[in-house]
C-alpha positions as CSV (number, residue, x, y, z in Angstrom):
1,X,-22.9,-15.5,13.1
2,X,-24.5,-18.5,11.1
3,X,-23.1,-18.0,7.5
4,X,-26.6,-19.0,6.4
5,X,-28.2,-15.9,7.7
6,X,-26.1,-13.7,5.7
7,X,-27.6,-15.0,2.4
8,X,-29.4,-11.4,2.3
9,X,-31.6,-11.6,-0.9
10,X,-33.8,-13.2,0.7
11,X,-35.4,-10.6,2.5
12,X,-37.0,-9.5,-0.8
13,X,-38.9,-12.9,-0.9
14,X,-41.3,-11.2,2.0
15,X,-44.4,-9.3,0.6
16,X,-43.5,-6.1,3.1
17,X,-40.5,-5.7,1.2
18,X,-42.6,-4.4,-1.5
19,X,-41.3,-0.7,-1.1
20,X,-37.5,-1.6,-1.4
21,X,-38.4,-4.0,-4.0
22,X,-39.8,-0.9,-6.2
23,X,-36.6,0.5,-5.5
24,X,-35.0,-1.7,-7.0
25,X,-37.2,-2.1,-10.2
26,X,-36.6,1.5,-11.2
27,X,-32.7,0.6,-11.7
28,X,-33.8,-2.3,-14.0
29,X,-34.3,-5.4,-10.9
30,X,-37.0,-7.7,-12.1
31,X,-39.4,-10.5,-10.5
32,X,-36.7,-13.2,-11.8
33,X,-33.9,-11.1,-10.5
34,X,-34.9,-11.1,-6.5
35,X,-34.5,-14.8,-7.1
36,X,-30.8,-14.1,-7.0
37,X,-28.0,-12.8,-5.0
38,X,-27.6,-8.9,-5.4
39,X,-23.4,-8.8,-6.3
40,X,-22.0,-5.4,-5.6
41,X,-19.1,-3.7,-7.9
42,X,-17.5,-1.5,-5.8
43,X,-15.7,0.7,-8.5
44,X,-12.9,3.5,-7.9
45,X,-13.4,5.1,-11.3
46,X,-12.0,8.9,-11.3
47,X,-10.4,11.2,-13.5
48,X,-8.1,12.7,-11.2
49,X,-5.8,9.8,-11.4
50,X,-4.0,7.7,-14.5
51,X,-4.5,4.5,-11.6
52,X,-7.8,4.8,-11.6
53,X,-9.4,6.0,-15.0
54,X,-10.1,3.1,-16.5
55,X,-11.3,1.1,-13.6
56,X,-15.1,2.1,-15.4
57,X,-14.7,-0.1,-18.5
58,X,-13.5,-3.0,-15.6
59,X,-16.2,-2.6,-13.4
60,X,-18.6,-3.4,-16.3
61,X,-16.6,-6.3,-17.2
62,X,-16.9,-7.4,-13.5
63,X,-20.7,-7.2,-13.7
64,X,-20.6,-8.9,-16.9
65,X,-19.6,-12.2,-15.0
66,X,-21.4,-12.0,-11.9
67,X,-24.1,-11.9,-13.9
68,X,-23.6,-14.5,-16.3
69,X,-22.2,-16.8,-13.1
70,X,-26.1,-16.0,-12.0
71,X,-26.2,-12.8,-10.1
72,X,-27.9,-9.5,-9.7
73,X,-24.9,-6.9,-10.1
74,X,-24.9,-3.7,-9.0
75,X,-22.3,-0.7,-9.6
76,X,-21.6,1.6,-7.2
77,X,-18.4,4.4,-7.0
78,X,-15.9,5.4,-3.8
79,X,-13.4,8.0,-3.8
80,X,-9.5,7.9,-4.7
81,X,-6.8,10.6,-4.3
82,X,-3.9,10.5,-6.3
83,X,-0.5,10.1,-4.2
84,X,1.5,11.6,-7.2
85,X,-0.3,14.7,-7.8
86,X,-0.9,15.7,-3.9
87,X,3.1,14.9,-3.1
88,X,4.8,18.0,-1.6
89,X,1.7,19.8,-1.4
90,X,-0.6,20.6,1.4
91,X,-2.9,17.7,-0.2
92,X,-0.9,14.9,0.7
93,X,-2.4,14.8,4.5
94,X,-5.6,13.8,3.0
95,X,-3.9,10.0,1.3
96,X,-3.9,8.0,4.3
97,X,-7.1,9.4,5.2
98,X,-8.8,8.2,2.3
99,X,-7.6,5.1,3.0
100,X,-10.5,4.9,5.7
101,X,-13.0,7.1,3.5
102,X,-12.9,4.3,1.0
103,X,-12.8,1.7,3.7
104,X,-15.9,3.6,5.5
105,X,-17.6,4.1,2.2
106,X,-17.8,0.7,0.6
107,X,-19.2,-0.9,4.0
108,X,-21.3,1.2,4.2
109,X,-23.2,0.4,0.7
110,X,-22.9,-2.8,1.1
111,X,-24.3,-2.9,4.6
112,X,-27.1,-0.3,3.8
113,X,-28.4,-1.8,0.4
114,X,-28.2,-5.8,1.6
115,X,-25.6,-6.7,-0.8
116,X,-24.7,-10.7,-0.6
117,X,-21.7,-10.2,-2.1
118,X,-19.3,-8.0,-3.8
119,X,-15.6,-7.5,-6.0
120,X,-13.9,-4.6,-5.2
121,X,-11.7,-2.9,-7.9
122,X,-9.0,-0.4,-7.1
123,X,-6.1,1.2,-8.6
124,X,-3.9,4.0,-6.6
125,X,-2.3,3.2,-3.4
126,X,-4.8,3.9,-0.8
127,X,-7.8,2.0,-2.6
128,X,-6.2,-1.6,-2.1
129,X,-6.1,-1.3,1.3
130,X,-9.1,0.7,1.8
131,X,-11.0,-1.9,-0.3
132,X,-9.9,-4.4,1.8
133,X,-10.3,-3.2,5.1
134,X,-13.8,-2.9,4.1
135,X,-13.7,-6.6,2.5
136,X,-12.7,-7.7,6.6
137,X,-15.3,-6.0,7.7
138,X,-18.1,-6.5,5.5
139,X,-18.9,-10.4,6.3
140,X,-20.1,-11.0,2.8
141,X,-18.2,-13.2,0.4
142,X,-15.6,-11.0,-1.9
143,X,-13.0,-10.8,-4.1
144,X,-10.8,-8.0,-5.0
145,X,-9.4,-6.6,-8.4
146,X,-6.2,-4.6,-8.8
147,X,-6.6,-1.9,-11.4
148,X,-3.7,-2.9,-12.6
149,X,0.2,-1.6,-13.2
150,X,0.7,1.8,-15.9
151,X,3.1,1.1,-19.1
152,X,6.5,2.5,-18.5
153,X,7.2,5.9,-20.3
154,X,10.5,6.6,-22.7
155,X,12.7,9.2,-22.9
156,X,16.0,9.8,-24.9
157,X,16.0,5.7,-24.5
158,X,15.9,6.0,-21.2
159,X,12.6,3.9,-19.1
160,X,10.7,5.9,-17.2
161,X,8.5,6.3,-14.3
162,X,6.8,9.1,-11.8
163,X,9.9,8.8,-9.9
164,X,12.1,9.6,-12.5
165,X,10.2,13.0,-12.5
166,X,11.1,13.5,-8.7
167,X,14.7,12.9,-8.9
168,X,14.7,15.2,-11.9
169,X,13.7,17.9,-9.7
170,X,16.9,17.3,-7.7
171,X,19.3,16.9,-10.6
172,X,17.5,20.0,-12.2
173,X,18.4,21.8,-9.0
174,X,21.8,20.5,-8.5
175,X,22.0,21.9,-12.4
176,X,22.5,18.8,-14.1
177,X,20.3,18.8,-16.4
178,X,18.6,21.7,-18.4
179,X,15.0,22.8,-18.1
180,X,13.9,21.3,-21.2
181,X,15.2,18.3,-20.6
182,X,13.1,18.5,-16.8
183,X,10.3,19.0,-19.5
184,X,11.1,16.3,-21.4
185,X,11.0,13.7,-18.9
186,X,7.8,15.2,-17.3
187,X,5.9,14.6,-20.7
188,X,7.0,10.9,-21.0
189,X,6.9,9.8,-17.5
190,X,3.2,8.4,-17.1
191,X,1.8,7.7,-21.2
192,X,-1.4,5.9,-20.1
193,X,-3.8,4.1,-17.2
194,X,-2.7,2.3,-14.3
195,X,-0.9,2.8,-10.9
196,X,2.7,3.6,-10.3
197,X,5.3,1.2,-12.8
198,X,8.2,-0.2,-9.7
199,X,7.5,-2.2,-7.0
200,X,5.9,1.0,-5.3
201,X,2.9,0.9,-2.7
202,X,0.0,-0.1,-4.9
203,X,2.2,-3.0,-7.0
204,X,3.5,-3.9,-3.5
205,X,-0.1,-4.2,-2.0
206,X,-1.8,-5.7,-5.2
207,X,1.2,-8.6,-5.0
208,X,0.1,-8.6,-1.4
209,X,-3.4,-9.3,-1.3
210,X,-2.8,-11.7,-4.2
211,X,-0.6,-13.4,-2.0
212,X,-3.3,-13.6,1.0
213,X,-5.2,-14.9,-1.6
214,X,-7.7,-12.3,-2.3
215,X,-7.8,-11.8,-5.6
216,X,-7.3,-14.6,-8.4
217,X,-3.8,-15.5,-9.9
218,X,-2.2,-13.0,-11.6
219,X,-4.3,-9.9,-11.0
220,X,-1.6,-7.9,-9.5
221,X,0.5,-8.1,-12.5
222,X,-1.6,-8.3,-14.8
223,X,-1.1,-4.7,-16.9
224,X,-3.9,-1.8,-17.0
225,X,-4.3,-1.5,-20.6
226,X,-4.5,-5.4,-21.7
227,X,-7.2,-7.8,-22.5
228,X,-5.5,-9.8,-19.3
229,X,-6.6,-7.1,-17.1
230,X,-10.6,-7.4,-18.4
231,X,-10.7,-11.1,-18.0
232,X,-9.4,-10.7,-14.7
233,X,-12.2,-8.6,-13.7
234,X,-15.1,-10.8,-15.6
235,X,-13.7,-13.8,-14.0
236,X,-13.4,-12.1,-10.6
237,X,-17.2,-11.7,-11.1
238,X,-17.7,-15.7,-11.3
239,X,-15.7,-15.9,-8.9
240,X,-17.6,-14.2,-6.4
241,X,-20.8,-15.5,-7.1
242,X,-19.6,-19.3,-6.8
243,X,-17.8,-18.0,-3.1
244,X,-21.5,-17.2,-2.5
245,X,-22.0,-20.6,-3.4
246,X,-19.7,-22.4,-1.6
247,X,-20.1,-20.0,1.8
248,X,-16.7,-19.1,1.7
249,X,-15.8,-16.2,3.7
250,X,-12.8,-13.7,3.9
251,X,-12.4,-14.7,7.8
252,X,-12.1,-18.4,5.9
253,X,-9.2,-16.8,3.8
254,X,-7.6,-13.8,5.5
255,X,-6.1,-16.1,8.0
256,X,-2.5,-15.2,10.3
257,X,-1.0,-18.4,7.7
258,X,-2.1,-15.9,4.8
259,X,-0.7,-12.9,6.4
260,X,2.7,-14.3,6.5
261,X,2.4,-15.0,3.2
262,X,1.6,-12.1,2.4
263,X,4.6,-10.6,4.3
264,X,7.0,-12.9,2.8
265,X,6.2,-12.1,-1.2
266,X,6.3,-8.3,0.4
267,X,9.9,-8.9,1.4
268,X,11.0,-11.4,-1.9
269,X,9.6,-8.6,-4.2
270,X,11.4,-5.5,-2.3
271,X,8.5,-3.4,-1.2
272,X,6.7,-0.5,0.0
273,X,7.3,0.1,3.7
274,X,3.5,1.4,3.2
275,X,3.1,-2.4,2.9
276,X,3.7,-2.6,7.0
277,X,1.0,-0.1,7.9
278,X,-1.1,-1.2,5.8
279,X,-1.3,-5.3,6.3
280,X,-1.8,-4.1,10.1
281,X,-4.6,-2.5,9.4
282,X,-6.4,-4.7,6.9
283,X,-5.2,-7.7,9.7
284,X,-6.9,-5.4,12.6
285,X,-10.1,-5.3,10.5
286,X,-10.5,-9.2,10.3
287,X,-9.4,-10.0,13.8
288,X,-5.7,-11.3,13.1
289,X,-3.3,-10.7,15.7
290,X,-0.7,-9.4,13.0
291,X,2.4,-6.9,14.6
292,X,5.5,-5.4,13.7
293,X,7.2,-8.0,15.3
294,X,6.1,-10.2,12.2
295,X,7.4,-8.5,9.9
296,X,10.6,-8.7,11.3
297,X,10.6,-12.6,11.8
298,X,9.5,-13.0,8.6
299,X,12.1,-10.3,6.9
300,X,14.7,-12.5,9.0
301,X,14.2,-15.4,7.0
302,X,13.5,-14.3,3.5
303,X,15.2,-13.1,0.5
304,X,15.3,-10.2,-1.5
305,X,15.3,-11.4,-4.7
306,X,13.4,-8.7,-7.3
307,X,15.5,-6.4,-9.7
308,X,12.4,-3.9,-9.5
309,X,12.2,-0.1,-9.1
310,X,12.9,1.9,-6.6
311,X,16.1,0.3,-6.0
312,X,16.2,-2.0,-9.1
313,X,16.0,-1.3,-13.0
314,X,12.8,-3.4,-14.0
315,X,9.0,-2.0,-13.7
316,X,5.9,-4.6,-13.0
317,X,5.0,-4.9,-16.6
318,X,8.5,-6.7,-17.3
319,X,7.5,-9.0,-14.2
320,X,4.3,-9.7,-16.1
321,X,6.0,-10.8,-19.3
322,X,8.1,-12.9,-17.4
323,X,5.4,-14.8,-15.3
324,X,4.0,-12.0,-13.1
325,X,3.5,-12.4,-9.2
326,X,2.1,-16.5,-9.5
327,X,5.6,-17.1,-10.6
328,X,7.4,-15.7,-8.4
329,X,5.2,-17.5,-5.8
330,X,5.5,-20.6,-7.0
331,X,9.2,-20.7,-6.8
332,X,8.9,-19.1,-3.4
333,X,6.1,-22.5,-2.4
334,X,8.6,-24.9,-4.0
335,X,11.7,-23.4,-1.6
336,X,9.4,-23.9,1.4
337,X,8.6,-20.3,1.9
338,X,5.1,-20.0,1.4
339,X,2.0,-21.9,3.8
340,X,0.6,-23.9,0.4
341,X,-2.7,-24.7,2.5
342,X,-4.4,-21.5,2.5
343,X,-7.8,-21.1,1.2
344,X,-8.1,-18.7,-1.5
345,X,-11.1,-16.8,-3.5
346,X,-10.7,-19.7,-6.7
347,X,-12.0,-21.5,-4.0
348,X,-8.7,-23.9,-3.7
349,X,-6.0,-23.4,-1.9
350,X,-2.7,-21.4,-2.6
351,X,-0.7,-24.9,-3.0
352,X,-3.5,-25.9,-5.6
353,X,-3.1,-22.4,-7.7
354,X,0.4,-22.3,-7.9
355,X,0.5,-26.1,-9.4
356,X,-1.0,-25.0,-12.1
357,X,0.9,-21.7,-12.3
358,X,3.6,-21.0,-15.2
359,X,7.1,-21.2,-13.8
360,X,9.2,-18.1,-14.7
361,X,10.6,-17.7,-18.0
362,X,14.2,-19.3,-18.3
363,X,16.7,-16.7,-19.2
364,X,14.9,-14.0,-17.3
365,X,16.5,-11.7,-15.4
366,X,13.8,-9.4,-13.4
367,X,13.6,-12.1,-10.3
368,X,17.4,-13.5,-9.2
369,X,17.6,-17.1,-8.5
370,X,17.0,-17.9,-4.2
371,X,20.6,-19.2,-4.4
372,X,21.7,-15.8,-5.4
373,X,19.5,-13.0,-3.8
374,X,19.4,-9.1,-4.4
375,X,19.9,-9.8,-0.6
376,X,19.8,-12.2,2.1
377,X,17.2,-11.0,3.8
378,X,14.1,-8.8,3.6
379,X,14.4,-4.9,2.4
380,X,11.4,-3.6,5.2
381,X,13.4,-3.5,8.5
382,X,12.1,-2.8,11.5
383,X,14.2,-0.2,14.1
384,X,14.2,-0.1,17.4
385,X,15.5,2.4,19.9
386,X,15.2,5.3,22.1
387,X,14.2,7.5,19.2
388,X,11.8,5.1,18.0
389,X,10.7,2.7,21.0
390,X,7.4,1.3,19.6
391,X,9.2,1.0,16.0
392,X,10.5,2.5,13.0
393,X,10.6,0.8,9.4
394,X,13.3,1.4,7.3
395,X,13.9,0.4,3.3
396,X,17.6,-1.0,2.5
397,X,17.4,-2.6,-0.8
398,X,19.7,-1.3,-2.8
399,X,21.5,0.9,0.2
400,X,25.3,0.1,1.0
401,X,25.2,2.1,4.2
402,X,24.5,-0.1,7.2
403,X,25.2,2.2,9.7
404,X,25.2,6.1,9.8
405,X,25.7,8.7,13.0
406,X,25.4,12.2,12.2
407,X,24.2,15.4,13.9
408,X,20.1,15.8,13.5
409,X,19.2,18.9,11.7
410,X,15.9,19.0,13.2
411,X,12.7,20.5,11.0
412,X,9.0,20.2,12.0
413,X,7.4,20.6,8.5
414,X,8.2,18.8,5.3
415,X,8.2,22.5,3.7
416,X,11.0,23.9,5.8
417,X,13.2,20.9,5.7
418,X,12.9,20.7,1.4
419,X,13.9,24.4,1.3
420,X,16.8,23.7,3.4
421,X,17.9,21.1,1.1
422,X,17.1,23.3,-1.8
423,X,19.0,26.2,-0.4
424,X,22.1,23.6,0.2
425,X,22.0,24.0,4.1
426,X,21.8,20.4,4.6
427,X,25.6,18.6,4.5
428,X,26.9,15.1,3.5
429,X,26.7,13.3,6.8
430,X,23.5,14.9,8.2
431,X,20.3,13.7,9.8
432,X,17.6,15.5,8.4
433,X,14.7,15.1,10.7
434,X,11.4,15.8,9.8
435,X,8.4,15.8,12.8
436,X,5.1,16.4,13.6
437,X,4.4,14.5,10.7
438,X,2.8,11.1,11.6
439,X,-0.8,9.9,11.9
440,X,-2.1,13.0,14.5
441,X,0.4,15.7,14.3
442,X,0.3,16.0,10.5
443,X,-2.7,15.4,10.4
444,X,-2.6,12.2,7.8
445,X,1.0,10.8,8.1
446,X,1.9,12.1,4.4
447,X,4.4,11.0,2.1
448,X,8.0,12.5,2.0
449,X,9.0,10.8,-1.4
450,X,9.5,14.8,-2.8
451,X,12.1,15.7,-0.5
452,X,13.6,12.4,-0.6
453,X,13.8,12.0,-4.4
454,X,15.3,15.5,-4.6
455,X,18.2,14.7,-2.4
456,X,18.9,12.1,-4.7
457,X,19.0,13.9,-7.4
458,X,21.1,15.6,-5.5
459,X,23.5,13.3,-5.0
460,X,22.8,12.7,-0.9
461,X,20.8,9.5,-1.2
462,X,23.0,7.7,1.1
463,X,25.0,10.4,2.4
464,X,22.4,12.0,4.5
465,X,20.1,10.2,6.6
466,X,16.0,11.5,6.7
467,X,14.1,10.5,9.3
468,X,10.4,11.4,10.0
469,X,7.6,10.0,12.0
470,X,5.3,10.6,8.9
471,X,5.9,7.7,5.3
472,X,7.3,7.3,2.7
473,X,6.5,6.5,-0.8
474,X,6.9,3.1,-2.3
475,X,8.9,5.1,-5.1
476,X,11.5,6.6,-2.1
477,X,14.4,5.1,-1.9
478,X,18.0,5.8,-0.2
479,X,19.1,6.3,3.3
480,X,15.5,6.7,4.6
481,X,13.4,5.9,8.6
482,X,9.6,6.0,8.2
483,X,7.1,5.6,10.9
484,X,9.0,6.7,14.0
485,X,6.1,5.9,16.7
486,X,5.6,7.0,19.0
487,X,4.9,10.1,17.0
488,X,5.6,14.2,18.0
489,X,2.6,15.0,18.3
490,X,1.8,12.4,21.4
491,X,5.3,12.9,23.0
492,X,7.3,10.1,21.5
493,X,11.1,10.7,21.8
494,X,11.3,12.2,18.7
495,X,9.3,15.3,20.0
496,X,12.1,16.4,21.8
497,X,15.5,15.9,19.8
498,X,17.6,18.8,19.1
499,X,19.2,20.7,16.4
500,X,22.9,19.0,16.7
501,X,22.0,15.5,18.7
502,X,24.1,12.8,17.6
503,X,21.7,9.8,15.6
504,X,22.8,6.7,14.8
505,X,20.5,4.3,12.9
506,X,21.9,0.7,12.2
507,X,20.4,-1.4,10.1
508,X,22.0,-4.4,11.2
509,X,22.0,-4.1,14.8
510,X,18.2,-2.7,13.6
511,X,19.0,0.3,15.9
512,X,17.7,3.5,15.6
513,X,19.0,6.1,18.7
514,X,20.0,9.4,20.1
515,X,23.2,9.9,21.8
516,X,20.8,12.1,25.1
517,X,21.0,10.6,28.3
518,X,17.7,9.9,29.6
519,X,18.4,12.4,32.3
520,X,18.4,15.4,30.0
521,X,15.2,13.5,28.1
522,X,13.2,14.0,31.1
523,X,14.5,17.1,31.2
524,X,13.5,18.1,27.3
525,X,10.2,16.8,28.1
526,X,9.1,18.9,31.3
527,X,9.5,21.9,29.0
528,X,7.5,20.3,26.0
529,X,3.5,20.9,25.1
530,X,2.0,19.7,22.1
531,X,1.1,21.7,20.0
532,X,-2.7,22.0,19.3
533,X,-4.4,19.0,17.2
534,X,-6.2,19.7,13.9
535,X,-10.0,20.0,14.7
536,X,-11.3,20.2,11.4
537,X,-13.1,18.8,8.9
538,X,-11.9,14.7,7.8
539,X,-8.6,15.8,9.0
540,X,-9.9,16.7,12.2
541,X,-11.9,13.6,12.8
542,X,-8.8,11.2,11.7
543,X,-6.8,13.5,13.9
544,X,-8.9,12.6,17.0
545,X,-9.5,9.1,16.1
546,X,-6.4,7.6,14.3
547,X,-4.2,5.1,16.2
548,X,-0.3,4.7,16.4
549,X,1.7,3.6,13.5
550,X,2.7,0.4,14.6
551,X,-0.8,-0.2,15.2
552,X,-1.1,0.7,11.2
553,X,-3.1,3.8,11.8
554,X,-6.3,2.9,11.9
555,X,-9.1,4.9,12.9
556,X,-11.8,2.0,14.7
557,X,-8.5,0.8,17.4
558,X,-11.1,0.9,20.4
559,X,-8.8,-1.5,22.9
């Protein structure tokens, strides 16, 4: 399509656009104004969330520069579910799901009402990549915001975090600590606005679209509650408009260069494996050929090098004070790591932004020097195997088990496997397998970070292995498999393990298998029917519609 066709406005320069023109004059659009390009602010504003409550008072600042750069800006709201509140509950099918709502949603406004172009603000872990799945598929010019990262809470001098409150369910259940003191930490955990504090799912994806160069420098660390954050927005409303200007494109910018880049700050920052499914689907929606099998090039070759919760002590506002995301960048360029010649939405290219980036702060110790990694290589490892023969992903940072065999205790809801590990019937040594969890068969591939958090606090992070063909949360950490595809629900291998089938998952040999001959497999599978798909409602539709895992679940995968 000729970029110069999609300069919309100017359909209201035609006299028989005198209807959508009065439209537009009853939310304050005057003569001077259809002179202009209409600039959309695609807010996720909510009070059901900490992410996301403040993302009002940003989207006015956003509209605040597009319209002093020379636009017509334009509000308009999408949907966000909070991955905290519905974890362990019935509610957490529904946050991969609203992933595509969101997505869905914003093209759709933007389509319907003409926009030219638009910034896209989001704060929990499903509107990044919602907003930017829509971004790929809009063809307009846009940039996107990140909401930006909560304070971290105290407690008896002890840093806290959501997770913290997890793993004090375990501890509180293995008796460790006292119920006021459960209290204690729930009350301090989250004190204000903004997403998840570690290097969790949205702090891994806002670093990530940063990195594609999506968003200007510095917006993914760039705290919730700081005059940083508003600037960020105002500017990213400039910034929009002069992409307009320039007929700059996100097909210019989301390129399979910026993807790896992407992928590689992923890795150096230690992660969310959300971060896989995720970059596959945003990559699907702008026509990158983008697999699992980058990922695993690209974690072959780069280092871990963040000290950053889960598996690390330091939260994304200590990052900030220390140079935030650009930094960290910018030492990775300088080693050779990074593609310096991708185009960005400053309207330079990556190579250009970092040059005038800070450098980290000397003395710091949140990022560990290249020389001297957290590890050599990347935390999000892809497993292979007879269990998982499209894929698995697995999160080692911080993990000192490289290899585990054990005897699967085999569960096929999230609810029955937690009470087992409440009730202590799971053992050191075990593979707790949880199924019929993945994009179909849960319906919505939720989040196990509740049951994994409480075997820590238990004391079995690393001593019993949990697999599952649903996710994980950025905030899980331990002796954990996410994303076993093919899934249950379609027949993948994992469909027809047994209670007391030897597993061994090797993160070296990047192994993930079943001691079954394939005999007996064939066998298992003759006698297996899946069991009915959900049929209603959103959760029916995704159901019926969503793709693999390793194709990053999305719900348009038409091939």
């Amino acid at each position: 399509m000729d970029k110069d066709l999609r300069i919309r406005s100017k359909v209201f320069d035609d006299m028989k656009r005198a209807p959508n023109r009065a439209m537009l004059r009853a939310v304050g659009v005057t003569d001077e104004d259809f002179k202009k390009p209409m600039i959309g602010v695609a807010s996720t504003w909510s009070e059901v969330t900490p992410c996301n409550m403040h993302i009002d008072e940003l989207a006015r600042s956003a509209k605040q520069g597009a319209q002093a750069a020379g636009g017509v800006p334009l509000i308009f709201n999408t949907i966000t579910v909070s991955d905290g509140i519905s974890m362990g509950t019935e509610g957490m099918r529904f946050s991969l799901p609203s992933r595509d709502v969101i997505a869905d949603s914003i093209e759709t406004v933007v389509g319907a009402e003409n926009l030219d172009a638009y910034v896209a603000i989001g704060g929990c872990d499903k509107n990044i990549p919602g907003c930017m799945i829509a971004i790929a598929r809009s063809e307009v010019p846009a940039v996107f915001v990140y909401g930006g990262t909560i304070s971290p809470g105290f407690h008896n001098g002890e840093k806290l975090d959501i997770v913290s409150v997890f793993e004090g369910v375990g501890k509180h259940n293995n008796g460790d600590i006292s119920d006021q003191e459960l209290h204690g930490i729930e009350c301090h955990a989250c004190p204000g606005a903004g997403s998840c504090g570690g290097m969790y799912t949205a702090n891994t994806m806002a670093s990530a679209v940063e990195a594609l160069g999506m968003s200007l420098p510095g917006s993914s660390s760039n705290p919730a509650e700081s005059n940083n954050k508003l600037e960020d927005c105002r500017k990213a409303g400039e910034a929009v408009y002069h992409l307009l200007e320039k007929g700059i494109y996100p097909e210019d910018i989301m390129t399979k260069k910026a993807f790896e880049n992407a992928i590689t700050v992923v890795m150096a920052l230690g992660g969310s494996t959300n971060a896989v499914l995720h970059l596959l689907a945003i990559a699907h929606s702008i026509g990158v050929e983008v697999t699992i099998d980058d990922f695993d090039r690209i974690q072959k070759k780069v280092p871990h090098i963040a000290d950053l919760k889960p598996s690390g002590k330091y939260v994304m506002q200590d990052l900030h004070k220390v140079g935030g995301v650009p930094a960290v960048m910018k030492m990775l360029y300088e080693a050779g790591y990074l593609h310096g010649d991708c185009l960005t939405v400053t309207g330079k290219t990556l190579a250009e932004n970092l040059q005038e980036a800070a450098s980290l702060e000397e003395g710091q110790k949140v990022i560990l020097p290249l020389e001297k990694p957290y590890r050599e290589n990347g935390p999000l490892v892809i497993l292979k195997g007879n269990l998982a023969p499209s894929g698995a992903v697995a999160k080692v940072s911080g993990v000192k088990v490289k290899r585990h065999t054990g005897p699967a205790r085999v569960y096929d809801t999230e609810e029955e496997a937690t009470e087992a590990v409440i009730q202590n019937e799971i053992n050191e040594g075990d593979v707790l397998v949880i199924r019929y969890e993945g994009p179909k068969g849960g319906p919505g591939m939720p989040e196990m970070l509740s049951i994994s958090a409480i075997l820590v606090g238990k004391g079995l992070g690393e001593k019993v292995a949990l697999l599952t063909d649903g996710r994980f949360s950025g905030g899980t950490h331990g002796l954990v498999v996410g994303h076993i595809a093919p899934e249950a629900q379609v027949g993948g291998p994992i469909a027809l393990l047994q209670e007391g089938d030897m597993v061994t998952i090797d993160s070296d040999l990047q192994e993930i298998t079943m001691d079954v001959p394939e005999q007996e497999l064939e066998e298992r599978r003759k006698n297996w029917t899946a069991p009915p798909l959900y049929s209603k409602g959103v959760l029916g539709k995704y159901a019926y519609n969503v793709s693999c895992s390793s194709k990053g679940a999305v719900t348009d995968y038409f091939k």
